[in-house]
KOLSE-289573 format. One record per residue (C-alpha): x, y, z; residue number from 1. Coordinates in steps of 0.1 Angstrom, whole numbers, plus 5000, padded with zeros to 4 digits. Example, Ala and Ser with C-alpha at 12.3 -4.5 7.8 and 13.67 -1.06 7.14 Angstrom:
<rs>
+------+------+------+-----+
:    u :    v :    w : num :
+------+------+------+-----+
: 5123 : 4955 : 5078 :   1 :
: 5137 : 4989 : 5071 :   2 :
+------+------+------+-----+
</rs>
This chain:
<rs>
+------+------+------+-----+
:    u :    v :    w : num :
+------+------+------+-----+
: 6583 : 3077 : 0686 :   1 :
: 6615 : 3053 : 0678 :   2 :
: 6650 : 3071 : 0677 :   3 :
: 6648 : 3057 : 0636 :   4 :
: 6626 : 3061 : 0610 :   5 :
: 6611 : 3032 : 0589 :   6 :
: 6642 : 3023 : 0567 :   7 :
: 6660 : 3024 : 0600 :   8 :
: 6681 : 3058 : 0594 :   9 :
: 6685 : 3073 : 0626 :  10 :
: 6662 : 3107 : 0633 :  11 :
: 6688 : 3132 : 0644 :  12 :
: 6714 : 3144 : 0617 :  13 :
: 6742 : 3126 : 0623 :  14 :
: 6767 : 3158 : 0626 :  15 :
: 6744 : 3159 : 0661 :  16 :
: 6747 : 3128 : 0674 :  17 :
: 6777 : 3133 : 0697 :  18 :
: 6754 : 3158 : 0713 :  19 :
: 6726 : 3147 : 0738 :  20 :
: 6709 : 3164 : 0767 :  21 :
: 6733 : 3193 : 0781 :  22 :
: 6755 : 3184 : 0811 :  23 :
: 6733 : 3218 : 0825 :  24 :
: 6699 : 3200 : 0824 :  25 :
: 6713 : 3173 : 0841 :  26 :
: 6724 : 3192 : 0866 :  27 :
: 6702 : 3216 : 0871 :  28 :
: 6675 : 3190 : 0877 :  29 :
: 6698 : 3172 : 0901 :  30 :
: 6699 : 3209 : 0924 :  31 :
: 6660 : 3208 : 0923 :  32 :
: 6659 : 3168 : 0932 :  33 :
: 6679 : 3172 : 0958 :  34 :
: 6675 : 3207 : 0972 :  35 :
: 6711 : 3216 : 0962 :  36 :
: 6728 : 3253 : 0959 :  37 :
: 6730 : 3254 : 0924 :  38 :
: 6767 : 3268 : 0911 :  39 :
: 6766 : 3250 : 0881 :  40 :
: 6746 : 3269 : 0858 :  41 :
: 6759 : 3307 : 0850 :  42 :
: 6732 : 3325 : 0855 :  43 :
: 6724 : 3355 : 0873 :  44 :
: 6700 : 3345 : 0908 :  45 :
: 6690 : 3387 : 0908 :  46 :
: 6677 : 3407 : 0883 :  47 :
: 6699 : 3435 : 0869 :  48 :
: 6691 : 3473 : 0869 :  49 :
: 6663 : 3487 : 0879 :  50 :
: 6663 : 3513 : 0856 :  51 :
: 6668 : 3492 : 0827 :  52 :
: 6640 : 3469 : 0832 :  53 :
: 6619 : 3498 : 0835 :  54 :
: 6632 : 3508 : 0796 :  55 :
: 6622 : 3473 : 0788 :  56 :
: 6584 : 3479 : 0801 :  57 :
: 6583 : 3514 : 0787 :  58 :
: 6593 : 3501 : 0752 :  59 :
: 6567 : 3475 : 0752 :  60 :
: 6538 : 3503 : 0767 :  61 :
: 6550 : 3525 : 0735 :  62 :
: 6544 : 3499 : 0711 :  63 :
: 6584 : 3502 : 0701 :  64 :
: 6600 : 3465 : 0692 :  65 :
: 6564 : 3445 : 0698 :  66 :
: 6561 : 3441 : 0659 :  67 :
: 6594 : 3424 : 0638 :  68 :
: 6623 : 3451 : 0646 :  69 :
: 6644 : 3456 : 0618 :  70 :
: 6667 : 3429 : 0607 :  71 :
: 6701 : 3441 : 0620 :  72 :
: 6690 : 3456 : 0649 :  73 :
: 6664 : 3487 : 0659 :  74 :
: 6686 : 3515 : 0648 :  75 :
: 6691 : 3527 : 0689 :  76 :
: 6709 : 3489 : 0697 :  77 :
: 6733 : 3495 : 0671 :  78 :
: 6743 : 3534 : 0676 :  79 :
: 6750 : 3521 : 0711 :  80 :
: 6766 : 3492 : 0709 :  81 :
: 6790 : 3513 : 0684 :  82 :
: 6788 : 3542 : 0707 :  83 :
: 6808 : 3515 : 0730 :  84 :
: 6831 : 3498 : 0712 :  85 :
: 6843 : 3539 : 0708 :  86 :
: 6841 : 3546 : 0742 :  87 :
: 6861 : 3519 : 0755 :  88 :
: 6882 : 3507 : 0730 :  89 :
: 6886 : 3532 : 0705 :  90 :
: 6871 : 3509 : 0672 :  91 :
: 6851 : 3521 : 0652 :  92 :
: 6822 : 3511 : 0633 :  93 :
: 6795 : 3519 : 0613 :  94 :
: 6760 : 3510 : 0627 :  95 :
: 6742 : 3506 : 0596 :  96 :
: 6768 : 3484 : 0582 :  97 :
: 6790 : 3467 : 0606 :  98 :
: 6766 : 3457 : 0634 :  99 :
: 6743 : 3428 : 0635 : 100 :
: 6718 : 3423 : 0664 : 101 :
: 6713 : 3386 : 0676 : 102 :
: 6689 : 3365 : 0695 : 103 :
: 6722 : 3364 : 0724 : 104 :
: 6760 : 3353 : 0719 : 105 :
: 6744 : 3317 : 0710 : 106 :
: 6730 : 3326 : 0676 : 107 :
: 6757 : 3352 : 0674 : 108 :
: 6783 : 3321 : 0672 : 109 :
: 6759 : 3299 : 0658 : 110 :
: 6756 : 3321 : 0626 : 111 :
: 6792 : 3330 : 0622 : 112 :
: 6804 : 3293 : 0622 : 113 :
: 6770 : 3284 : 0597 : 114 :
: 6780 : 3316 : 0574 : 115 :
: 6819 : 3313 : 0573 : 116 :
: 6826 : 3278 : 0576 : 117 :
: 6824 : 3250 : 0546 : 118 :
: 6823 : 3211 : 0554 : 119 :
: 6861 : 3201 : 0554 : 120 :
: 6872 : 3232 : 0571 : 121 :
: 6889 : 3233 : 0600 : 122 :
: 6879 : 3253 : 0628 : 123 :
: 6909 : 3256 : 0658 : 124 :
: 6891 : 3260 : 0692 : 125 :
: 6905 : 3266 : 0725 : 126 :
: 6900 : 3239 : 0750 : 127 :
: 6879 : 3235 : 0772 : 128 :
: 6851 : 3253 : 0754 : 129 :
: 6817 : 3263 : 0754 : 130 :
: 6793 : 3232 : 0741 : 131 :
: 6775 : 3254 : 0716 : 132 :
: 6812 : 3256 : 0700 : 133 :
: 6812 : 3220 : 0690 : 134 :
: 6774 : 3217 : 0683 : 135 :
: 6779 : 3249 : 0657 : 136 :
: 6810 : 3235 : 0643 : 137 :
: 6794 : 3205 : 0636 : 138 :
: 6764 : 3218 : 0622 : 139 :
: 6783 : 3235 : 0595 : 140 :
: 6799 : 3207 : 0586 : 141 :
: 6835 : 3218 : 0597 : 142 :
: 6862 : 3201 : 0619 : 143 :
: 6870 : 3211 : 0651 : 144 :
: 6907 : 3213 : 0662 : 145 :
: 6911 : 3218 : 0700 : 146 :
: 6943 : 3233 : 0710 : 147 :
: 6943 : 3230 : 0753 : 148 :
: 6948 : 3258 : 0779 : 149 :
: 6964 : 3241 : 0806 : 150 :
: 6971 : 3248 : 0840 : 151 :
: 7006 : 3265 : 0851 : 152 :
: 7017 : 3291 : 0877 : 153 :
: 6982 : 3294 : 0893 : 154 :
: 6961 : 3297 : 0856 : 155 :
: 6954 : 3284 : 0828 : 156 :
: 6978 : 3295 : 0799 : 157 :
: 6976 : 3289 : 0762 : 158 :
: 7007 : 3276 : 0741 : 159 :
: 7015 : 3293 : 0716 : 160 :
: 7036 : 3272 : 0697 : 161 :
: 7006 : 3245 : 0700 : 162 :
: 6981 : 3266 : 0685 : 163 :
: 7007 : 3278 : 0655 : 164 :
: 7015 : 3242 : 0648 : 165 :
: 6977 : 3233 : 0648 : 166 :
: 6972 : 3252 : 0617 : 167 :
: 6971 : 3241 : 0585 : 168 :
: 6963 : 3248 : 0548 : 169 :
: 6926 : 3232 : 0557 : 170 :
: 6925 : 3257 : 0584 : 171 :
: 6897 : 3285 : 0580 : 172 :
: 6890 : 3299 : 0610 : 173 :
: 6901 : 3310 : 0651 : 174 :
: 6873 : 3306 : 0674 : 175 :
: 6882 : 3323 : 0703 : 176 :
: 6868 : 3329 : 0741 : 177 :
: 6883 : 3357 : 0758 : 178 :
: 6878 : 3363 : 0788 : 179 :
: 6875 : 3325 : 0786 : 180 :
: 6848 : 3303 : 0800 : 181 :
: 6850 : 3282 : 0824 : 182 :
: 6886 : 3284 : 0828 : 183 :
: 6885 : 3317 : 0834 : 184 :
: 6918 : 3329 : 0819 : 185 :
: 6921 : 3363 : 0804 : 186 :
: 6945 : 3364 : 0769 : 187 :
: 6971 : 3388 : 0776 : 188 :
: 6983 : 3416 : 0750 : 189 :
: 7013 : 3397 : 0743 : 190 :
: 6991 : 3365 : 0736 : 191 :
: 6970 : 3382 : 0713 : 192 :
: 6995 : 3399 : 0694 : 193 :
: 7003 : 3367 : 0687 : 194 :
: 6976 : 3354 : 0674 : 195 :
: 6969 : 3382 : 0654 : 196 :
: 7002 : 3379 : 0637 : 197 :
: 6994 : 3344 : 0630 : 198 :
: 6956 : 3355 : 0616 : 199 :
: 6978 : 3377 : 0592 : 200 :
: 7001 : 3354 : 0580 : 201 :
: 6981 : 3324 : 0574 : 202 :
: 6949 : 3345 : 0562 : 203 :
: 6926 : 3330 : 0588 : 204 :
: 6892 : 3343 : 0600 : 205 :
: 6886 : 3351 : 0636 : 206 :
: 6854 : 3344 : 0657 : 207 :
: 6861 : 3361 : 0694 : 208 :
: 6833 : 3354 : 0716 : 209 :
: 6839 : 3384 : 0743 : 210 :
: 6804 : 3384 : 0765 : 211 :
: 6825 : 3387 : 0796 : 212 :
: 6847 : 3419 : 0782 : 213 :
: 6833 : 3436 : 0819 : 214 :
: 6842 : 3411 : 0839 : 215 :
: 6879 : 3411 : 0842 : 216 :
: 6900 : 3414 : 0877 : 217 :
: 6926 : 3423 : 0891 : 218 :
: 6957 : 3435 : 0866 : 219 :
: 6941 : 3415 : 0839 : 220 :
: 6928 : 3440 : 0809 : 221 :
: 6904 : 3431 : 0780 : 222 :
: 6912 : 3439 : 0748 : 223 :
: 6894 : 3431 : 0715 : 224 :
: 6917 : 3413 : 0689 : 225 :
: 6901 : 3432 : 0664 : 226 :
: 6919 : 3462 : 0680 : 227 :
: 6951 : 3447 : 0670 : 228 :
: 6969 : 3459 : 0633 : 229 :
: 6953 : 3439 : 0602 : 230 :
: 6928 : 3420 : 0622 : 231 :
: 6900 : 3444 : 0620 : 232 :
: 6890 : 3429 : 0585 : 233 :
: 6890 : 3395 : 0594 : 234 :
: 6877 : 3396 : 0631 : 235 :
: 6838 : 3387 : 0639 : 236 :
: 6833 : 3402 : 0673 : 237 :
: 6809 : 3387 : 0696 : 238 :
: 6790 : 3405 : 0727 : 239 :
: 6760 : 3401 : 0744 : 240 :
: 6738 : 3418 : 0774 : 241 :
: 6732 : 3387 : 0795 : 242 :
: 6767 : 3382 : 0809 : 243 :
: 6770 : 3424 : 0818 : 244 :
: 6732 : 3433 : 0827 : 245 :
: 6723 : 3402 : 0844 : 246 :
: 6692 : 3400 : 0822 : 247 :
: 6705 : 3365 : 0806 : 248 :
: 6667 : 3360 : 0795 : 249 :
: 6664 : 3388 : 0770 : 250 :
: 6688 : 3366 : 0748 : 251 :
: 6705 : 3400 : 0731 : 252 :
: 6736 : 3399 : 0719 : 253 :
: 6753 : 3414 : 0686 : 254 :
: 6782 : 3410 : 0660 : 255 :
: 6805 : 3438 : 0651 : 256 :
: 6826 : 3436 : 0622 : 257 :
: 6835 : 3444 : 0582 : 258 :
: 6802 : 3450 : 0561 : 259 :
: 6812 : 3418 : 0541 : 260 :
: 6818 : 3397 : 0568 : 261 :
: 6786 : 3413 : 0587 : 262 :
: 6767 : 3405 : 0554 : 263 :
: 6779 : 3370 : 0555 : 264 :
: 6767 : 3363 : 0593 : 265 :
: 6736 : 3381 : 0582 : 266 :
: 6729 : 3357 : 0559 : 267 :
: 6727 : 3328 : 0581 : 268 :
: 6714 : 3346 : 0609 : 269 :
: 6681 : 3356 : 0589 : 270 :
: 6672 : 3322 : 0583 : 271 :
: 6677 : 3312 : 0619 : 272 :
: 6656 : 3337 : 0644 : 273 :
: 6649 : 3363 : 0615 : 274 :
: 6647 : 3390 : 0645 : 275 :
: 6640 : 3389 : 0681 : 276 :
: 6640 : 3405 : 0717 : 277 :
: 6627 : 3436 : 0698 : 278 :
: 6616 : 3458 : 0731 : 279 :
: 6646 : 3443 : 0752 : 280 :
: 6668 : 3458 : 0723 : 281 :
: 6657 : 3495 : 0732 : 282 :
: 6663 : 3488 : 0769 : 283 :
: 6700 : 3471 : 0762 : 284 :
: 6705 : 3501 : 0739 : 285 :
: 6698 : 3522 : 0777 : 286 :
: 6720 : 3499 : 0792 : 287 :
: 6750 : 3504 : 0776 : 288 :
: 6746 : 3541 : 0779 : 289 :
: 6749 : 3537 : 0821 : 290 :
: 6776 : 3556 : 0837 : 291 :
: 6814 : 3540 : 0841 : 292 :
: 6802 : 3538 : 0883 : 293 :
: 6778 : 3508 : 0868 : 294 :
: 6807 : 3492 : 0853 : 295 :
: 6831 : 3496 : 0881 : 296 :
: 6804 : 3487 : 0910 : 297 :
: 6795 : 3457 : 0890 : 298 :
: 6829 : 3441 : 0884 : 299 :
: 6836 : 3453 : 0924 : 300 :
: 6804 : 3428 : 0934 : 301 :
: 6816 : 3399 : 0913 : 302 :
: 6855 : 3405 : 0922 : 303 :
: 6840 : 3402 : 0962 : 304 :
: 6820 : 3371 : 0950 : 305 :
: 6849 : 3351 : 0931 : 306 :
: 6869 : 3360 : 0966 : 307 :
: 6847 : 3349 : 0991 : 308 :
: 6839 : 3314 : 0964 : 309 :
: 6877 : 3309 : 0956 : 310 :
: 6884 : 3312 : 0995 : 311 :
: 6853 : 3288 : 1006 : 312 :
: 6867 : 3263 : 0981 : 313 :
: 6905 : 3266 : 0989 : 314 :
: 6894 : 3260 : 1027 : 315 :
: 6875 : 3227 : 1013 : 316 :
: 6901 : 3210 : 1000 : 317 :
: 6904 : 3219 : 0966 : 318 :
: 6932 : 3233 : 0944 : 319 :
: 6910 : 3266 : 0928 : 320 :
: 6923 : 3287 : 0897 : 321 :
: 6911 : 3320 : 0906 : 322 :
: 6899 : 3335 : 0875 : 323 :
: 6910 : 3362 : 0867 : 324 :
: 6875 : 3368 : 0843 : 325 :
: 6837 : 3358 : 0834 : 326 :
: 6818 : 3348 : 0868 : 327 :
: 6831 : 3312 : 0871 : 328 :
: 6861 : 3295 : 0894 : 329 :
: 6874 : 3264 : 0883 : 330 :
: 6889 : 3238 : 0906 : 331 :
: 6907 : 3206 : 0905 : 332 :
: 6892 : 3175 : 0928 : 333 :
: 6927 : 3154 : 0931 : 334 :
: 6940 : 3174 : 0962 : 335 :
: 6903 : 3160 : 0976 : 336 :
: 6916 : 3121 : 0968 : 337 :
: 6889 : 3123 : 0937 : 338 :
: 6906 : 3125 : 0900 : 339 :
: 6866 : 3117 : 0879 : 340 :
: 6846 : 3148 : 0877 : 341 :
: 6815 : 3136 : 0863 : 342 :
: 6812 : 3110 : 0894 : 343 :
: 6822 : 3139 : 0920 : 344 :
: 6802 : 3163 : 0904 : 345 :
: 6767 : 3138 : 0904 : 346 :
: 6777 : 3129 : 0944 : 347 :
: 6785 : 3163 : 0956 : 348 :
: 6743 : 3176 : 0959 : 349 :
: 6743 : 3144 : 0982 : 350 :
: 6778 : 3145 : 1000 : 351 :
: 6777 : 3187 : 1001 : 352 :
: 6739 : 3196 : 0989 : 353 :
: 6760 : 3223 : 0962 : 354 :
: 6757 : 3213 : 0924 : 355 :
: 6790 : 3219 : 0898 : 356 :
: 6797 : 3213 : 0862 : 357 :
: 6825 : 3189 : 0853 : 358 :
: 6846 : 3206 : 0832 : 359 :
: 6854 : 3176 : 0810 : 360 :
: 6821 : 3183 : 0790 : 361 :
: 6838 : 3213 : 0776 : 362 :
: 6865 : 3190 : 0760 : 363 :
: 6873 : 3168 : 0733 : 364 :
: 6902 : 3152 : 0750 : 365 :
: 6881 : 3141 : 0784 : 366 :
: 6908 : 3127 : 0800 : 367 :
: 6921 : 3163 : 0800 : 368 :
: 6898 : 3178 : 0819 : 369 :
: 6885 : 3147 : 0844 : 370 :
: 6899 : 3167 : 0870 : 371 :
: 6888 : 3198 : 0868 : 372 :
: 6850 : 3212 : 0884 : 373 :
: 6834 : 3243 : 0874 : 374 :
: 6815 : 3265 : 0903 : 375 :
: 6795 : 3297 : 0895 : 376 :
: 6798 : 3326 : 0914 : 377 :
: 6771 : 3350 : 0898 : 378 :
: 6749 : 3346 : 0930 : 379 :
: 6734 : 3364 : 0957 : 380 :
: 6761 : 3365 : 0986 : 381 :
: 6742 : 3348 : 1011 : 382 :
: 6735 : 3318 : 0983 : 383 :
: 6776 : 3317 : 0979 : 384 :
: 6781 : 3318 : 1020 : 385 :
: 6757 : 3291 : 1022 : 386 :
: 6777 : 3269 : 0996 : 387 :
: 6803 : 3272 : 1009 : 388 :
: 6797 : 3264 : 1049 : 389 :
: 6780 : 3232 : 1027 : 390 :
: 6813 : 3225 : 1012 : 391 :
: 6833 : 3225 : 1049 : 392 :
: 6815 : 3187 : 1043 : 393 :
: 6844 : 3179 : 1021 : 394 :
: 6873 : 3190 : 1041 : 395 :
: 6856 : 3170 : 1069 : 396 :
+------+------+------+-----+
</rs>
């Protein structure tokens, strides 16, 4: 079939046409051509708990979830995902009104920006951010304004006075990663004080995508921005399972907010999936009932990961950001002689048999991210040890 119908009109709606095949199906097919470690992708390479897949298979044996599960959510998903927003950050909601179940954080985002965004809106975004971002924006017909993390003093920091001045009376919503992929940059509580003040003042709505809230190091702390005073109200809080459980396939994530903005998301959520991952929403609703030890061990593993990844890649040649959340390092190729990332990244399964993600697909202003590389670190150890004794290549 021709890319244009008969009167010549092009097939795709135009608000997609900036959007082709994913930068990950390009590379992922590159690792299997060419036998490459593939750290471009984040996804898990091991299943997650044992004892949650077994509440998977024992939901499906009872017959709970295999018909349509209730629109929000079966009724266990949401007392627990509220049970946890209690637990650990001391907000509370009310299940049967103020959570929302989705087919993962995608259609979580997908029908926020769809519900709460009008064509001629502005959406502020920080950059480098997640494709789906830009698709969703552009599929509800708003603008995207970028405002740009960049690097300084070993992470990558946002500015402030940037993202104030980037607002203005068109400006309807914040659309927020933290902690933020692939940059890996945790917002600070003086950050999002900030921006909270700024939400208040200029009456914006906020969209925080927080799938990696367990996966913070070091000193760095996650805290919800709908924790913060007057933003509760205006704040569409993302999470998801994938990211935490390493069970990225289930595709369950959820929405926690005000009944009316919940009702709004609802809206546009109904007409996408209508429901889905109905027995996977009784085992995630096990999940997030494990014991703190889960937690701790979990972000222990990954901390060891990032560590033994950031180290391998330091010793290679490159300048690495170590993250100080979400499983990803991010690196920049100039101290290697190289300053294009999509060229290094489509050489490096050849020169180093390990596959990457050029971070410039996560920008609007490419030439601000050419040199920066993305490498995952959600892999078994001996997949990451193996990278990087490929990666010694480089330095050589």
């Amino acid at each position: 079939m021709t890319s244009t119908s008969g009167s010549g009109r092009p097939l795709l709606n135009r608000r997609l046409t900036e959007f082709g095949t994913t930068i990950f199906a390009e590379m992922s097919a590159l690792a299997v051509s060419t036998g490459a470690i593939n750290l471009g992708q984040g996804f898990p390479d091991t299943d997650g708990p044992e004892a949650v897949r077994e509440a998977a298979v024992r939901a499906l044996r009872d017959g709970r979830g295999n018909q349509y599960p209730p629109g929000p959510g079966v009724p266990e998903l949401r007392t627990a995902i509220t049970g946890h927003q209690l637990s650990r950050y001391s907000l509370t909601y009310d299940p049967d009104r103020e959570v929302l179940v989705t087919a993962g954080a995608t259609e979580a985002i997908a029908a926020s920006l769809l519900a709460l965004v009008e064509p001629g809106d502005e959406v502020i975004a920080l950059e480098p951010y997640y494709d789906s971002y830009a698709a969703s924006i552009a599929l509800a017909g708003g603008t995207r304004v970028p405002v740009t993390l960049r690097p300084r003093e070993g992470r990558f920091r946002l500015d402030l006075d940037e993202l104030r001045d980037a607002v203005t009376p068109r400006t309807r919503l914040l659309l927020l990663n933290t902690p933020h992929n692939p940059t890996g940059t945790v917002l600070t509580r003086a950050e999002l004080a900030e921006i909270a003040r700024l939400a208040v003042e200029r009456d914006l709505l906020v969209v925080t995508d927080e799938v990696y809230e367990h996966l913070v190091f070091d000193d760095a702390e996650h805290i919800p921005l709908a924790s913060f005073p007057g933003m509760r109200e205006r704040t569409v809080t993302i999470g998801s399972a994938g990211k935490t459980f390493s069970f990225t396939g289930w595709k369950v994530g959820w929405v926690t907010s005000s009944p009316e903005l919940v009702a709004a998301v609802r809206s546009a959520k109904q007409f996408l999936t209508y429901v889905a991952s109905g027995p996977f929403q009784y085992a995630v609703a096990e999940a997030l009932a494990l014991p703190g030890s889960f937690f701790e061990d979990f972000r222990a593993d990954m901390r060891a990961k990032r560590d033994l990844l950031s180290e391998g890649l330091a010793a290679a040649g490159f300048e690495v950001y170590r993250p100080a959340g979400t499983y990803f390092v991010t690196t920049d190729i100039r101290p290697l002689g190289e300053s294009d990332g999509f060229a290094f990244c489509r050489a490096l399964p050849e020169r180093a048999g390990v596959v990457a993600i050029p971070n410039a697909v996560f920008y609007d202003h490419r030439e601000e991210g050419a040199p920066f590389v993305r490498f995952a670190f959600c892999k078994r150890t001996s997949v990451l040890q193996e990278a990087v004794s490929r990666l010694k290549a480089l330095a050589a």
